[in-house]
C-alpha positions as CSV (number, residue, x, y, z in Angstrom):
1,X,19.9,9.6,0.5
2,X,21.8,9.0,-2.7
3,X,20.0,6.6,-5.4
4,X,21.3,6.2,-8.4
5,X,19.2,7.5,-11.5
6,X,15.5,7.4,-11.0
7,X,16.0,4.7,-8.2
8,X,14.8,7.5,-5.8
9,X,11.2,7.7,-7.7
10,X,7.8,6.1,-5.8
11,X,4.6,5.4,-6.8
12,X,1.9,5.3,-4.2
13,X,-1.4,4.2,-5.1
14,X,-4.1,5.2,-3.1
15,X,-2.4,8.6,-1.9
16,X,-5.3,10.9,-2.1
17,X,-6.1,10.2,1.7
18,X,-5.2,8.2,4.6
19,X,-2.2,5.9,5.4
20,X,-1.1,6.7,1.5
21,X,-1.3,10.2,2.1
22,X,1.1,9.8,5.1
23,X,3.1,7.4,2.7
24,X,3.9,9.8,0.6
25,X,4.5,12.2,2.6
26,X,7.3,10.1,4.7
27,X,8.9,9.4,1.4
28,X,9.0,13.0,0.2
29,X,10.6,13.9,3.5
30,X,13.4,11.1,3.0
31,X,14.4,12.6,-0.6
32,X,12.4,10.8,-2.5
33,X,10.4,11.8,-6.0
34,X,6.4,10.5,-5.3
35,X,3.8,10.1,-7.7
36,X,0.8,9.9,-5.9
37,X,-1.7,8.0,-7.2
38,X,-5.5,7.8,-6.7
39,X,-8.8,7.0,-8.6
40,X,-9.9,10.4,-7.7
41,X,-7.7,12.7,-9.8
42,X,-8.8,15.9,-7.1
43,X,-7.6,13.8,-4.4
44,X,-3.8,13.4,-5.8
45,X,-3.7,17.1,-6.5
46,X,-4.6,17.5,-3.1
47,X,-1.7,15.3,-1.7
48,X,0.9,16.7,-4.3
49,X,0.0,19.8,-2.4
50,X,0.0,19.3,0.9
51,X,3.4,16.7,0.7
52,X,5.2,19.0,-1.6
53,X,4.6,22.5,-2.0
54,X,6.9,23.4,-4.4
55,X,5.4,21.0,-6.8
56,X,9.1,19.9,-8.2
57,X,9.3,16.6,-6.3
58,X,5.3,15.2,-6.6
59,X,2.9,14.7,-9.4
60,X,-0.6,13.3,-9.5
61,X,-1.5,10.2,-11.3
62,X,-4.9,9.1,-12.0
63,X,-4.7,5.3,-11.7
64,X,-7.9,2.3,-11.4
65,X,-5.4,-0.1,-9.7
66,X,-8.1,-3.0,-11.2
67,X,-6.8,-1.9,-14.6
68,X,-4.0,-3.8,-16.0
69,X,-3.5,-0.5,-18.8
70,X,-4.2,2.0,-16.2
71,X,-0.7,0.7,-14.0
72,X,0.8,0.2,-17.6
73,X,-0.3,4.1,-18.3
74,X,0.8,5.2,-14.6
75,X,4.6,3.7,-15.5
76,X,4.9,5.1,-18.7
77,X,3.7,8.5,-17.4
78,X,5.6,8.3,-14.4
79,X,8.8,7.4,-16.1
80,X,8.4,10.4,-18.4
81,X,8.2,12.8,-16.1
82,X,11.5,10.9,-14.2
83,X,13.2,8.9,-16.4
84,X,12.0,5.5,-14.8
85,X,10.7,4.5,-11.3
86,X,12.2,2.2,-8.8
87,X,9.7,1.4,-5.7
88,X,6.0,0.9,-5.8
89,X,3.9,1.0,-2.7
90,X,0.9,-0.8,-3.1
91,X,-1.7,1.1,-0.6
92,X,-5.2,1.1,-2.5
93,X,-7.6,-0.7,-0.7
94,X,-11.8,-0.4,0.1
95,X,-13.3,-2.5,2.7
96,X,-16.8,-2.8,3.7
97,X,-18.4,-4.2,7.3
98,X,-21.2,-6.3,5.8
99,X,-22.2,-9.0,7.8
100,X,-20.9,-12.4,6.1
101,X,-24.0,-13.8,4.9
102,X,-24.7,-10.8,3.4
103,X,-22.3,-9.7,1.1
104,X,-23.1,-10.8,-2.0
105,X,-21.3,-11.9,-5.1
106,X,-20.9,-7.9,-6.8
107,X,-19.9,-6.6,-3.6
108,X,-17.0,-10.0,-2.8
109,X,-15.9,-8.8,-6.7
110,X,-15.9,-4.7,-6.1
111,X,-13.5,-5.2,-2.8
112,X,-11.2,-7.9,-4.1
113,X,-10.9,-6.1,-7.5
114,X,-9.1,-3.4,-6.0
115,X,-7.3,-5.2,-2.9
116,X,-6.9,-8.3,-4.7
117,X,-6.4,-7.9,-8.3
118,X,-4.8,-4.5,-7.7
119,X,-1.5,-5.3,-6.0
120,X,-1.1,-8.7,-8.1
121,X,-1.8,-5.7,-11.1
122,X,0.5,-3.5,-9.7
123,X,3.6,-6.5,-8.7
124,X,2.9,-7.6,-12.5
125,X,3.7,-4.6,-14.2
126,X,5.8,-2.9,-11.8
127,X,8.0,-5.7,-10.9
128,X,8.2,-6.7,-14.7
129,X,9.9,-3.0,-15.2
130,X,12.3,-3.1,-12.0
131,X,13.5,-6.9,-12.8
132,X,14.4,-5.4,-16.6
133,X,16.2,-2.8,-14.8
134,X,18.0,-4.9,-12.3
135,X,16.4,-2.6,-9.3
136,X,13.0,-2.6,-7.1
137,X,11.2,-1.9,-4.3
138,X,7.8,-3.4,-3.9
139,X,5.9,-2.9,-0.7
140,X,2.1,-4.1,-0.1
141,X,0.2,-3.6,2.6
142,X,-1.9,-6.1,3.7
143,X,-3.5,-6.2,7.4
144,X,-4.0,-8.2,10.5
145,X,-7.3,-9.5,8.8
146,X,-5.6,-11.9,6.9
147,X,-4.3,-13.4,10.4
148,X,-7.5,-13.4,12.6
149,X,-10.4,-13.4,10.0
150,X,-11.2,-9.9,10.0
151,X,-12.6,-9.4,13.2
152,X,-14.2,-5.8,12.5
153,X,-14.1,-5.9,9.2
154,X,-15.9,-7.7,5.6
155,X,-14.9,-11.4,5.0
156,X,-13.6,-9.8,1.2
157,X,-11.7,-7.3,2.6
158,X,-10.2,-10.2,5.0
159,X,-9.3,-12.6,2.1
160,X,-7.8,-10.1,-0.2
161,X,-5.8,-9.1,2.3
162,X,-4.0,-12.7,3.1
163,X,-4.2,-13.7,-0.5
164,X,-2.0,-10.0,-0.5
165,X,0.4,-11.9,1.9
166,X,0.7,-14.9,-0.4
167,X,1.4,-12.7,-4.0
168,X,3.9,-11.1,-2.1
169,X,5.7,-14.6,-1.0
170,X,5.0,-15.9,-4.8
171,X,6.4,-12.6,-6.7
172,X,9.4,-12.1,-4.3
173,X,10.4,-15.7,-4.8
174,X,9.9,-15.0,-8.6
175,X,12.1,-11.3,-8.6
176,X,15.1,-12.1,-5.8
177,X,17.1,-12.2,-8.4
178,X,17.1,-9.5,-10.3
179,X,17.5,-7.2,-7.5
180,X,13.9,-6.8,-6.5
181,X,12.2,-7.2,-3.4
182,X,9.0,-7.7,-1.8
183,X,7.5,-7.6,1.3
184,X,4.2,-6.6,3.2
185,X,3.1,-4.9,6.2
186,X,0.3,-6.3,8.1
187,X,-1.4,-3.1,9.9
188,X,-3.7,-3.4,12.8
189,X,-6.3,-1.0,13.4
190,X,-5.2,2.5,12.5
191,X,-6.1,6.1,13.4
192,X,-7.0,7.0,10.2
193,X,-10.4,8.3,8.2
194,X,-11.2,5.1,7.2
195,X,-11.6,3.7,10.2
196,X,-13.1,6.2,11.6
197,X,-15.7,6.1,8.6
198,X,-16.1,2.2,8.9
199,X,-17.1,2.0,12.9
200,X,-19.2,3.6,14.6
201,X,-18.4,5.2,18.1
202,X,-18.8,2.6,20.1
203,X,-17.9,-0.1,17.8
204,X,-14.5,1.8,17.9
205,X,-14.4,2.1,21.2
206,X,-14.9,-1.4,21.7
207,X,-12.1,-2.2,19.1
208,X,-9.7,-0.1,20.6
209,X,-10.1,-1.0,24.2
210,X,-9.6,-4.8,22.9
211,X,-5.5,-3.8,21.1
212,X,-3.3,-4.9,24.2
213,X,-1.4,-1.9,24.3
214,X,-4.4,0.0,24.3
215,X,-4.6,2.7,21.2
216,X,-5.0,2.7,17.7
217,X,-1.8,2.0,15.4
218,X,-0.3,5.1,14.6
219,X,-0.3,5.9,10.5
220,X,3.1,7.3,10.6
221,X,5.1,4.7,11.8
222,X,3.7,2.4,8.9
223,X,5.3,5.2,6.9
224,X,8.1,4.3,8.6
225,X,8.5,1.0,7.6
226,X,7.3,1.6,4.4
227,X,10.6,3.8,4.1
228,X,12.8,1.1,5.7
229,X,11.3,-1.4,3.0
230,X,11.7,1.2,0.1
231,X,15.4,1.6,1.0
232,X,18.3,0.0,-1.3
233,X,20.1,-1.4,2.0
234,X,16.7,-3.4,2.5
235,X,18.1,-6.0,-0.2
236,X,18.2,-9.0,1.7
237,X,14.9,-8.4,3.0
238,X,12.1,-10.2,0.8
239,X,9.1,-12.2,0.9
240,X,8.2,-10.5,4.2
241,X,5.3,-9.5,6.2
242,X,5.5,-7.1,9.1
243,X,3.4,-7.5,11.8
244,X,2.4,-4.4,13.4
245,X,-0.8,-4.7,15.6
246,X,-0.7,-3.8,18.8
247,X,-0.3,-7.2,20.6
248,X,-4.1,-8.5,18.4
249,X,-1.8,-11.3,16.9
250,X,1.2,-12.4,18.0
251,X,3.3,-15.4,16.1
């Protein structure tokens, strides 16, 4: 891969664990510089480490994706280790299972703080630096909840994750021309901790024996598109959402 300047630099938010951790790992491995980015300071270390050994191509960033500052903090830092950044993967995301009647008006406001608020946060100031620039990548991911209602998961976590879809219509619309795009991926159920954290056994089992092709989405090939999306021949792609679900939802 050969990016111009620090066109080759991603932030990752969420990257201590999970599909982020995989995230920045897939970038790493297709030449790109990662910051990876997580509440939990320990928990970036811990990726930087295990994505890039050598420590030359990765750097932890402490980041509260529900703080405007913190993404303002995360750029400047970013760009003064690199000399500038030019894709943003918005992963960060908490969901909870609580039953809809149930979840009450703290707990609607702790998950759409981060879901929510944080990717419009992190489009905002991110794709305020790539349009000045004249180059960006913005990817967000948001899920087959915001298709089918959140099925197995919390109502919240459900309508962050289509208002996700919607911000990433109204700020690619906004950035097209100044040689940024945005786009979304719309994960079904994937084999990662969370998950596993979220449902028990046979709750699980139950999910998984309902995805038509019969297995949990595989982390790495979100990375994948992720990558495709990140990539300066993906120009003409904007305003996007991926579906990839295992046959849940089909359009």
């Amino acid at each position: 891969m050969s990016l111009p300047d620090h066109h080759d630099v991603a932030i990752v938010t969420g990257a201590g664990r999970g599909l982020g951790q995989v995230i920045a790992r897939e970038l790493i491995a297709a030449g790109y510089r990662v910051a990876a980015s997580d509440l939990d300071r320990a928990r970036a270390e811990a990726t930087c480490t295990a994505i890039d050994p050598s420590g030359l191509r990765s750097m932890p960033v402490t980041l509260d994706v529900s703080s405007k500052s913190a993404f303002e903090q995360a750029l400047s830092d970013v760009s003064d280790q690199w000399g500038g950044v030019g894709v943003l993967v918005n992963n960060a995301g908490i969901t909870k299972t609580t039953p809809l009647f149930e979840i009450t008006p703290e707990e609607f406001t702790e998950v759409t703080n981060v879901n929510l608020r944080g990717t419009f946060l992190g489009c905002q100031v991110f794709g305020r630096a790539f349009a000045d620039q004249g180059y960006g990548r913005i990817i967000n991911l948001s899920s087959l909840a915001a298709q089918n209602g959140g099925a197995a998961t919390g109502a919240h976590y459900a309508a962050s994750k289509g208002g996700i879809a919607t911000l990433t219509k109204v700020f690619a619309r906004d950035l097209a021309a100044k040689g940024v795009t945005v786009n979304a991926i719309a994960p079904g159920p994937l084999d990662v901790e969370l998950v596993h954290e979220i449902l028990p056994a046979d709750k699980l089992a139950a999910v998984t024996a309902s995805i038509p092709v019969g297995t949990l989405g595989d982390p790495a090939f979100i990375a994948a598109i992720v990558k495709l999306m990140a990539s300066p021949e993906a120009s003409s792609m904007t305003g996007s959402t991926v579906d990839s679900n295992g046959g849940l939802y089909v359009r």
